[in-house]
C-alpha positions, 0 to 999 in steps of 0.5 A: 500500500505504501508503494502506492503513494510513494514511488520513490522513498529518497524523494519523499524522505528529501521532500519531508527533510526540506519542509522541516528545515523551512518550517524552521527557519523561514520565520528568523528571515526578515523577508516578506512572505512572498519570498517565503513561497519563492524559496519553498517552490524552488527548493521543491522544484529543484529536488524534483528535477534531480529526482527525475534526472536521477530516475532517467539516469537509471533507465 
């Protein structure tokens, strides 16, 4: 059933690690909270497209 879910446990695990990390220190940064969502998409962004070229990389 997990497998369902999570195809790929380094992405998930990676994906969970970032979100903590910003949920942590996104508010010490005095920026706007626009930025908040910018850092957020593009930290996301960026483990997805590794991921992908991993993935093909495989293949």
């Amino acid at each position: 059933m997990f497998g369902l879910f999570v195809d790929d446990g380094s992405l998930a695990i990676t994906v969970l690690v970032r979100l903590a990390l910003l949920w942590l220190l996104l508010p010490q940064l005095s920026v706007s909270l626009v930025w908040h969502g910018v850092i957020l998409f593009a930290g996301l962004l960026a483990i997805l497209l590794e991921s992908a070229l991993h993935r093909a990389r495989q293949r």
